[in-house]
N, C-alpha and C positions, 0 to 999 in steps of 0.2 A: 770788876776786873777779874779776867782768869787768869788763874795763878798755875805756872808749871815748876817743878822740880827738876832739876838733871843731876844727878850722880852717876858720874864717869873721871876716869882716873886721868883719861885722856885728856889734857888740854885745848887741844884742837878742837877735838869734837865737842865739849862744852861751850867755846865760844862759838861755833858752826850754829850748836842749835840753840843756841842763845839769840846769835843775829838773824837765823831763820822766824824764831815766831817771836822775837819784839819787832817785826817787822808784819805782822800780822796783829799788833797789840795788845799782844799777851803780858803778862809778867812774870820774867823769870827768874827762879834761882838756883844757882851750878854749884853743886860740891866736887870736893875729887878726891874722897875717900872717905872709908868709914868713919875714922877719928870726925871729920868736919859734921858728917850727915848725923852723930849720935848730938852734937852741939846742935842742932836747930831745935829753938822753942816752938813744937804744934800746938803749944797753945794760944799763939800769936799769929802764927803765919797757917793760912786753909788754904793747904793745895787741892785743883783737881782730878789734877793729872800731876803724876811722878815718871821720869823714865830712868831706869836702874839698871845699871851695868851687873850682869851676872858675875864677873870676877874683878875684883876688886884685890889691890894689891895686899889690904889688912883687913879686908872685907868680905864676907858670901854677899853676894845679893840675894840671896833668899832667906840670909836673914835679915838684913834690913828689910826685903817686903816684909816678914812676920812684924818686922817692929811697925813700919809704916801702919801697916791694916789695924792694930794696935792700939796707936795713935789717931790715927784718923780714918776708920773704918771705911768714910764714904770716897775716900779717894783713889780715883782708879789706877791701875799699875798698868807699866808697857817695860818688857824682860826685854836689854837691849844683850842678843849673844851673837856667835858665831856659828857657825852651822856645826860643828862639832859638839856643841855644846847644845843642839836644838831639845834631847831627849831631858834636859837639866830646864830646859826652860817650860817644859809638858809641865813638870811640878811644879813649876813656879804657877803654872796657872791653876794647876787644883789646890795651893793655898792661896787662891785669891786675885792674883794678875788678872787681867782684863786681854793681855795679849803679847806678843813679843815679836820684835822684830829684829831680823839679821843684819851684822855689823858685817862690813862696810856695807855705809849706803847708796846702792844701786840706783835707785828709784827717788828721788828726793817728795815729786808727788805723791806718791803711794805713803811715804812717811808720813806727810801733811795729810793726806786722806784720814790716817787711821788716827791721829790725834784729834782731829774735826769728829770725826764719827763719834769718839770715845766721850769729847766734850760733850756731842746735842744728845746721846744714849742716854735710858737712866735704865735701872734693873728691870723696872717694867715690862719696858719697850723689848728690851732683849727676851726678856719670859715670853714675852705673848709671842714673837718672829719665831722662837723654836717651838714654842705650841702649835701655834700654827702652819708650819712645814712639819712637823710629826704628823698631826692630823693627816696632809695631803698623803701623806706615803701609807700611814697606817703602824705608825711606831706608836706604841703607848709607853709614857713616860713614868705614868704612877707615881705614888707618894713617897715610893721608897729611896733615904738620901743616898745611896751610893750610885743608885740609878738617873737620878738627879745630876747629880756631879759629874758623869760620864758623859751624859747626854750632854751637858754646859760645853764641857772640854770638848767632846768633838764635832760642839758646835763653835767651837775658837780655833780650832784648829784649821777647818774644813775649805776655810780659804786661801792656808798654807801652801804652797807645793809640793808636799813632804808625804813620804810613804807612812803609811798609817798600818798598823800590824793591830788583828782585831782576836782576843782569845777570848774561851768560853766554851760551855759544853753541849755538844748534843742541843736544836729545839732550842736554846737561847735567845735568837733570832738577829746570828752574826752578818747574815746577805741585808737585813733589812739597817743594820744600823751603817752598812757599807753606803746603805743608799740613799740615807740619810746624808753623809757627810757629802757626797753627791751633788743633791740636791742642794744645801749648804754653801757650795761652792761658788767659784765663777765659771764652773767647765756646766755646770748644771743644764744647757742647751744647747752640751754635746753626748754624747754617746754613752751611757752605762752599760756595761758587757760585763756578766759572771761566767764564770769553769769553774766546774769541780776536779782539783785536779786529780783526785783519785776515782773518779769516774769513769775516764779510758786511757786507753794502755796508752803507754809511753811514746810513741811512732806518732798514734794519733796524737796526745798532746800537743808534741813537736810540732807539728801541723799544722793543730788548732789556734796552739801561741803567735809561731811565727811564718806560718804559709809558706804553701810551696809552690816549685814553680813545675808548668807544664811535664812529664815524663820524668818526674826524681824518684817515682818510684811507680810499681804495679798501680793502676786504676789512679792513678795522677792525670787524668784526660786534658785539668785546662792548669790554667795557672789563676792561685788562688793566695788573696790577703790574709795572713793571720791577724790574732787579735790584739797586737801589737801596733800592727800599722792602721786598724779600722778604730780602736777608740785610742786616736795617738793624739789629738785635742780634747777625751772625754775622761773615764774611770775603768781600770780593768782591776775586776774584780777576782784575786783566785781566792779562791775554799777551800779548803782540807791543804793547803801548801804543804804541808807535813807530807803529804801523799805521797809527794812530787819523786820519780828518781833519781836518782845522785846526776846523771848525764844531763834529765832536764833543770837542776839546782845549780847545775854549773853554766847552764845557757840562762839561767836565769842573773844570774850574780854577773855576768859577765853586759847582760843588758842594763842591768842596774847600775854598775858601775860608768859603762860607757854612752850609755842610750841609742847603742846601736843593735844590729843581728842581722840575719840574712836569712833569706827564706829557704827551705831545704831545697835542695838540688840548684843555689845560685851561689856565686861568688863574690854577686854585688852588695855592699854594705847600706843599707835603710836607715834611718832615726826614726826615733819615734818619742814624743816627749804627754806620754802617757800617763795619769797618775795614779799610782798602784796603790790599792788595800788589800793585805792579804789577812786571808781567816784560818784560826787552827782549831780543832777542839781538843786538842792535845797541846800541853805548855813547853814549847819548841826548846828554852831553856834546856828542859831535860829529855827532849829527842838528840841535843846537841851532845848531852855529857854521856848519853847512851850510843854515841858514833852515828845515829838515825839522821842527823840532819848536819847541812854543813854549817860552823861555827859561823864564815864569812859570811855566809849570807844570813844567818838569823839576825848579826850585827846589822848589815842594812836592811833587812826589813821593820827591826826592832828601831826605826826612829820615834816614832809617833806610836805608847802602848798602850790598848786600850783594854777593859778583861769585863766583859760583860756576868754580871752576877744570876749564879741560879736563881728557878723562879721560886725554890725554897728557902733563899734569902733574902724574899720581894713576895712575901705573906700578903702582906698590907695589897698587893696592886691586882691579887687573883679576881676579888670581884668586877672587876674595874676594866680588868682583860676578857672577864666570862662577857660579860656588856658588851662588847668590842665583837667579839666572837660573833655572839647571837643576833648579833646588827647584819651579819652575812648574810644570814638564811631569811631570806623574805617571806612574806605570810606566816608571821605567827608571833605571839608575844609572851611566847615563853618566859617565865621567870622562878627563881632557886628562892627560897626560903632561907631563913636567918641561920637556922640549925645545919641546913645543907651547902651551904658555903663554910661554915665552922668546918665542917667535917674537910671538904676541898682541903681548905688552909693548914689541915692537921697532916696530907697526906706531900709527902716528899717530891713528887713529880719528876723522876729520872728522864721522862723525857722532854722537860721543861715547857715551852710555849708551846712546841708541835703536840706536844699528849695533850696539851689542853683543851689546843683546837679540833685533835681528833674526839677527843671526850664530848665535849657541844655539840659537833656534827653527830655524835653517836643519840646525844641525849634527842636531840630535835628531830633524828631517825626514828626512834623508839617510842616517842610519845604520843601518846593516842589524842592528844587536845592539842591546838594549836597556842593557848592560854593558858597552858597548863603551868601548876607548882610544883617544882618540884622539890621532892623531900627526900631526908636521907634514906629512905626505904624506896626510894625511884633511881639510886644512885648506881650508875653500870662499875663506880669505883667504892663500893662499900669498906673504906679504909678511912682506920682514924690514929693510922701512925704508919711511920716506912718499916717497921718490923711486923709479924705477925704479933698479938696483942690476948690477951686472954677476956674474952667476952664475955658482955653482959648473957643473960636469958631473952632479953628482951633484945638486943642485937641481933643475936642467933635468930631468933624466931623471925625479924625481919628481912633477913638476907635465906630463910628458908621460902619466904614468900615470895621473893625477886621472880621474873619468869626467867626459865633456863638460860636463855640465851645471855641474858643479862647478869645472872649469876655466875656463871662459865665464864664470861669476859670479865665482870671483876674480881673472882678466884683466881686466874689465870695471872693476872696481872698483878695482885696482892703476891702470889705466890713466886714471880719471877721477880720482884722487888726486895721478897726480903733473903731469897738466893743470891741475890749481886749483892747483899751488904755483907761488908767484914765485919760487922760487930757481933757479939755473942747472939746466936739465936735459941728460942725455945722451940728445940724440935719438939717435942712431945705436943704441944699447940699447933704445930705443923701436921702432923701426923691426925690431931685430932680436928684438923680443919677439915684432912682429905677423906674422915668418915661424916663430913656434913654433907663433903661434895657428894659422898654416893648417895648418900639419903635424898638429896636434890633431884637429882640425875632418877634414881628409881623412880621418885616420886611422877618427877614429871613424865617419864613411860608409860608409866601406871595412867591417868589421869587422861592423858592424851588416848589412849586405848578405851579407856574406859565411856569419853565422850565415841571414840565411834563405835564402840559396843550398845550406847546408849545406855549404861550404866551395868550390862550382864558381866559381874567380874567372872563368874565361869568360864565364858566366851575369852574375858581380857586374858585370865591367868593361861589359857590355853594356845592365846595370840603369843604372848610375850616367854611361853615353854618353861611358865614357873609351876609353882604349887599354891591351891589357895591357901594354905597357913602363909607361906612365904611373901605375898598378895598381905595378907592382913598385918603379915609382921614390917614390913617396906612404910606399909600404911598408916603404922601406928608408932613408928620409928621416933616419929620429932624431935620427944623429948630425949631419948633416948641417946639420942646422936652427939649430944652436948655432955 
């Protein structure tokens, strides 16, 4: 027999979904507050579904879920709220809900849907459906749990109608987990359409959003849909929303409230029932308290928040993404050795996924074998901390053998890494990095000269407008330099 739970304070609605699934052959039992619902023996009664009123007149509902899960770990929760209350029921499912649905019920099928669903579901089943829709798009999910849990969430969500607000830094890969949720969806075989909206100026925005009509402005020739009205059964996706300025945040807020706009140079009103995810790499919160963004609108976009975690705080999932990467580049089976992923996973990645994948494509550029291994002395990122570091001998001497180009890209890059951190640094280590890089740099003059001299360093020191002690001293430098 399946067993349901209802706690709701509401009488009505208790006996509604009582006679709805004992009519379906369930077995149910109605509380209608916390006082009754702390009195049930779970150790008599195995529910496997529960549905939980979020407010309760002596009760949170999210702490009876804690207690529920608690008690009976395997039984799945459904957060029953009100759309005001939808960003209250986000948390109820990263402690463990299975899902949530809005009061009053609209839809009485859709309700039965999602109770059926949750019945024939087990964790499994749900794992392998989001493994397997990341696969398709190219999202990697990795071992790491916060990464895990977000990915669950806005795979619970995704079938919601509700605007989804995505933060994270720089190279996180906020458009992909956009399109994820997408994908996820039931709009998933309509339209996904991104803007960045700090990308073109503000007219064009305007424009872009919500289309214009013939002659509303210079080189206006025809009359054209914004992206408003073309993914208006699919996802519009904006980026960088923080961008956006103040005149388009108010045409924004004013669509989101209404579901309506008009296209530049018309007067006639459109809908459009579009569903938005916006991306920031800035935490809008404090564009808000900084006058940068309007309050109103970060309130509604902030229904559904999601904060995708640096890839410096997702160690664990670098190998696993380098894999992923190097699966791009056809013809070749390049692969990283034990000690040169160590070194990866020591290095902070300011530019999170996108430096990584620029790094791969750099390494599978560079390397002279299609099979090749690579070691940390092949590494275009020769860093084993986000600060400059005080070096081995035998580091030094490895990154003296880098060839230039290779060296220069990750000097460069070591050195503009540990410029952007506020924490104490060691200039003096700084300073004695930039007498490696000359040493490098001479060297490799010296050397490249010398093969088209074919070894006459007379000829070279004469190319290069040096002297030969100066030739010999460049040459003899190595140890020196450290």
């Amino acid at each position: 027999m399946t067993n349901l739970l209802v706690v709701d304070d509401e009488k009505e609605v208790g006996n509604f979904l009582s006679h709805l699934f004992k009519s379906k052959g369930y077995n149910i039992k109605v509380v209608n507050s916390g006082k009754e619902f702390s009195k049930i023996d779970f150790s008599r009664s195995n529910f496997h579904v529960a549905m939980i009123d979020l407010k309760l007149p002596d009760a949170d509902g999210l702490t009876l879920l804690k207690d529920l899960k608690k008690q009976q770990p395997g039984c799945k929760a459904v957060i029953m709220t009100g759309y005001s209350t939808i960003h209250t029921a986000v948390e109820a499912i990263k402690l463990g809900a299975s899902d949530y649905i809005e009061k009053p019920f609209d839809d009485i099928d859709i309700l039965e849907k999602q109770i059926d669903q949750l019945l024939i579901s087990t964790g499994s089943t749900t794992r392998q459906q989001i493994n397997d829709l990341a696969n398709k798009i190219g999202l990697i999910i990795g071992k790491n749990p916060g990464m895990n849990q977000l990915i669950e969430t806005a795979y619970k969500v995704a079938g919601k109608n509700v605007i989804v607000l995505i933060e994270g830094e720089t190279g996180t890969g906020k458009e992909v987990l956009a399109r994820f949720i997408h994908e996820a969806s039931q709009r998933n075989n309509e339209p996904f359409i991104g803007v960045n909206c700090g990308a073109i100026t503000e007219s064009l925005l305007e424009s872009e959003l919500f289309g214009h009509e013939k002659g509303a402005f210079t080189g206006a020739s025809h009359q054209r849909k914004g992206l408003f009205e073309i993914a208006s059964k699919g996802t519009l996706f904006l980026d960088e929303v923080a961008e956006a300025t103040h005149s388009i945040q108010v045409k924004l807020l004013r669509v989101l409230e209404t579901r309506e706009f008009m296209r530049v140079g018309s007067e006639n009103t459109l809908h459009t029932n579009t569903r938005l995810v916006a991306a920031s790499n800035v935490n809008l919160q404090d564009a808000v308290q900084q006058k940068k963004f309007r309050e109103d609108l970060f309130y509604r976009l902030n229904v559904v928040h999601l904060n995708i975690p640096p890839l410096r705080e997702r160690k664990e999932d670098i190998p696993q993404l380098i894999q992923h990467l190097l699966q791009r580049h056809t013809n070749n089976s390049i692969t990283f050795s034990e000690d040169a992923l160590k070194v990866l996973q020591g290095y902070r990645w300011p530019g999170n996924i996108r430096e990584l994948s620029n790094f791969v494509t750099r390494v599978v550029t560079l390397s002279d074998s299609a099979d090749a291994i690579i070691t940390p002395s092949n590494l275009p990122l020769a860093i084993n901390a986000v600060t400059p570091t005080k070096q081995t001998e035998q580091t030094v001497q490895a990154n003296l053998e880098l060839p230039m180009e290779v060296f220069l890209q990750s000097w460069v890059e070591k050195t503009l890494s540990a410029f952007e951190q506020k924490k104490e640094i060691d200039l003096e280590e700084v300073l004695a990095q930039i007498k490696q890089l000359e040493s490098v740099v001479g060297k490799a003059f010296i050397k490249r000269t010398l093969k088209e001299t074919h070894g006459n360093r007379k000829e070279t020191a004469k190319r290069l407008q040096i002297s030969m002690r100066k030739l010999r001293y460049i040459l003899n430098e190595k140890n020196e330099s450290c």
